[in-house]
C-alpha positions as CSV (number, residue, x, y, z in Angstrom):
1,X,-119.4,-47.4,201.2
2,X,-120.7,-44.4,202.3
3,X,-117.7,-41.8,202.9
4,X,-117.2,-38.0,203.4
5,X,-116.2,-37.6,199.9
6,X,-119.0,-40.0,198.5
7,X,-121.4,-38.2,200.0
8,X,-120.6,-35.3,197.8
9,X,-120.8,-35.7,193.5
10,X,-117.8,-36.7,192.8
11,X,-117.7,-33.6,190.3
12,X,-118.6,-31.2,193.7
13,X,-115.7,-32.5,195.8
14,X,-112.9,-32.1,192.5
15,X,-115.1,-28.2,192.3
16,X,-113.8,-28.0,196.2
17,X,-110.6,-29.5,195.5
18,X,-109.4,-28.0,192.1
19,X,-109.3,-24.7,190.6
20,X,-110.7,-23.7,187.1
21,X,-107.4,-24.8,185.5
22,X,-107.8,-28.2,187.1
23,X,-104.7,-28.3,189.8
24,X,-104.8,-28.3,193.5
25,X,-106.7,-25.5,194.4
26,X,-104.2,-23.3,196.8
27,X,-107.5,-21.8,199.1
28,X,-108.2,-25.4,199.7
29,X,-104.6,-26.7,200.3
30,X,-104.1,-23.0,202.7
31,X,-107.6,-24.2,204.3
32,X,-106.0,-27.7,205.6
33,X,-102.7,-26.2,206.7
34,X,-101.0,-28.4,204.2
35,X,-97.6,-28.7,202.3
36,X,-96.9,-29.8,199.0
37,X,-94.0,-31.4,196.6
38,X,-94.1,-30.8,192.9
39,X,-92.4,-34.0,191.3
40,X,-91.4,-33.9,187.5
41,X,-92.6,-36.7,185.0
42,X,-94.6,-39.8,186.1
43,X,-94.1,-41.7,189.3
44,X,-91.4,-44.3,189.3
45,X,-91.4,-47.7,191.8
46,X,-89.4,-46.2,194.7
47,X,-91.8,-42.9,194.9
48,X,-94.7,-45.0,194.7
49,X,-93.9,-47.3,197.8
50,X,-92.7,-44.3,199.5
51,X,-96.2,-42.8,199.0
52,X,-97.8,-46.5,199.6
53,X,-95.8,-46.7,203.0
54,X,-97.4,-43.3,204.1
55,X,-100.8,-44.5,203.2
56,X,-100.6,-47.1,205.2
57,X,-98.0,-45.7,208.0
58,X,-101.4,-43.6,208.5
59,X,-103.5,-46.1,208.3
60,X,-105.4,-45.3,205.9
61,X,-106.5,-48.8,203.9
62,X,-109.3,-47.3,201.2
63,X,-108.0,-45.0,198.3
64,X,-110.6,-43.1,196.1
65,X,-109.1,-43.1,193.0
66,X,-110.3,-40.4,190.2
67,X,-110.1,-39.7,186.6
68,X,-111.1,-37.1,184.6
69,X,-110.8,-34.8,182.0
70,X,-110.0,-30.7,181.7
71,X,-112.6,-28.7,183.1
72,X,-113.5,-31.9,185.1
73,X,-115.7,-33.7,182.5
74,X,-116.1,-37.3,181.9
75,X,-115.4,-38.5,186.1
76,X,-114.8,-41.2,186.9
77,X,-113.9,-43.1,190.0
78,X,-113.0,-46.2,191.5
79,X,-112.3,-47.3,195.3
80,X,-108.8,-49.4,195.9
81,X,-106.7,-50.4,198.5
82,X,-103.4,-48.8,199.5
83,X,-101.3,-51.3,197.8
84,X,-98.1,-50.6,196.0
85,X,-99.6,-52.2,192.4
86,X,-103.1,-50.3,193.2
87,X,-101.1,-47.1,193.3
88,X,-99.5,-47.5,190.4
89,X,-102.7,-48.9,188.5
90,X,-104.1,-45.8,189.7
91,X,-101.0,-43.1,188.6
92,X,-100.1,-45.1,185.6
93,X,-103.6,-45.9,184.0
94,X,-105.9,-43.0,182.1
95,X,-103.0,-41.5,181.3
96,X,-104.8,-39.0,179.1
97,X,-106.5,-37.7,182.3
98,X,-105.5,-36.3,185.4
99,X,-105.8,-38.2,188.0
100,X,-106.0,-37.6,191.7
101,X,-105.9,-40.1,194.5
102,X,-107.6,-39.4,198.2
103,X,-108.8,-41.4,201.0
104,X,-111.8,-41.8,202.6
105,X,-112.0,-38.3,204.4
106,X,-109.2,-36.3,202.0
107,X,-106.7,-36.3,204.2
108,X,-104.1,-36.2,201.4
109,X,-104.0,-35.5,197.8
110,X,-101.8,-37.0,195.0
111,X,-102.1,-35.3,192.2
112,X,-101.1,-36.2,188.6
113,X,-101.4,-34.1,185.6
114,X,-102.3,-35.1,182.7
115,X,-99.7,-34.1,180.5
116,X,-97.5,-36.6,182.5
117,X,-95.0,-33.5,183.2
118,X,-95.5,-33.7,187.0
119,X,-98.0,-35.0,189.9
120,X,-97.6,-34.0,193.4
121,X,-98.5,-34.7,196.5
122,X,-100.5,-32.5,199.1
123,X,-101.0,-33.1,203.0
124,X,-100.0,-32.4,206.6
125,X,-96.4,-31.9,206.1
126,X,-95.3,-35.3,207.9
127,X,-97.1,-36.9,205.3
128,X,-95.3,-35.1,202.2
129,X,-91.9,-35.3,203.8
130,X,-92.1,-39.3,204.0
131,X,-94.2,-39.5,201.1
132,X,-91.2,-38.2,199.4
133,X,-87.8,-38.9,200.6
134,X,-86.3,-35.8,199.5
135,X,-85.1,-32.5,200.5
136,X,-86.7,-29.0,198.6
137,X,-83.5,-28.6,197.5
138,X,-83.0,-31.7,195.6
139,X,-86.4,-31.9,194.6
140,X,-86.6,-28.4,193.0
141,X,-83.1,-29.6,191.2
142,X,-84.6,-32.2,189.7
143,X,-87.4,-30.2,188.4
144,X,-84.8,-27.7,186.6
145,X,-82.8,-30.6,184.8
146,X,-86.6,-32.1,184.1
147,X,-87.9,-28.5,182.3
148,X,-84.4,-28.0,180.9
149,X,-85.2,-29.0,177.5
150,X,-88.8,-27.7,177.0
151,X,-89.9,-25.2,175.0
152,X,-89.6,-21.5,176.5
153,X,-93.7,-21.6,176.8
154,X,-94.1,-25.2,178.8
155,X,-90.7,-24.6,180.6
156,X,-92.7,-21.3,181.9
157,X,-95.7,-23.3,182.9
158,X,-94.2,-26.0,185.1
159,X,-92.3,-22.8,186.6
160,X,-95.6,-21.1,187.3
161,X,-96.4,-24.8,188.7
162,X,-93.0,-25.0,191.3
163,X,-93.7,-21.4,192.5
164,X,-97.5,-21.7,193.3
165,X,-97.3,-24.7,195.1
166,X,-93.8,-24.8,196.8
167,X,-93.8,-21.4,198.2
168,X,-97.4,-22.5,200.2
């Protein structure tokens, strides 16, 4: 299956995608014109089909699903479809890697790091708002109570995180 990102390494698109820490990279994400939500811990059921029901609202059928370690070694990737359970094989497996999941031409991003503390989810706005059925407000709410109980350090970091992407 020869697609845009396929065309590229693998390991050239993540170095167009992701900056040297490994996240969303914010030129790239600005480039697009895109929005992003910054969701704390792992996906759960509901915010997967949300996400699937985007996918597919937009008709987009083939994911491109890839793993890999910090500073983008050890890639790997697989193609799946849009389904709920390939979605969450794709989120919930590797977990000692990030993991991002795209389409075809990287029209979206979802984002998981690998520390499990939060993924997100990057597109045209539309697409982030029903990929995630829930207001800034609520979401950035969540996020507090979630960081409440880290360590000064890590609580700082997922701040950093919140601020970088949510103020795009």
């Amino acid at each position: 299956m020869e697609t845009k990102v396929l065309k590229m390494k693998i390991s050239d698109y993540l170095g167009t995608v992701l900056d040297e820490n490994c996240l969303p990279d914010n030129q790239f994400i600005k480039s697009r014109d895109w929005k992003c939500i910054v969701i704390p811990g792992e996906p759960n059921m509901m915010e997967i089909e949300w996400l699937s029901n985007s996918i597919n609202d937009a008709g987009l059928a083939k994911l491109i699903n890839i793993y890999f370690e910090y500073q983008k070694i050890r890639v790997e990737y697989n193609i799946t479809k849009s389904s709920i359970d390939d979605i969450l094989k794709a989120l919930r497996s590797n977990l000692e890697k990030y993991s991002l999941i795209t389409n075809e031409s990287s029209d979206f991003i979802c984002f998981r790091h690998q520390s499990g503390d939060f993924y997100m989810i990057c597109g045209p706005e539309k697409f982030v708002v029903s990929s995630y059925k829930c207001s800034v407000k609520t979401a950035k709410f969540m996020f507090d109570e979630y960081i409440k109980e880290f360590k000064i350090d890590e609580k700082r970091k997922l701040q950093d995180v919140w601020g970088r992407y949510m103020n795009l």
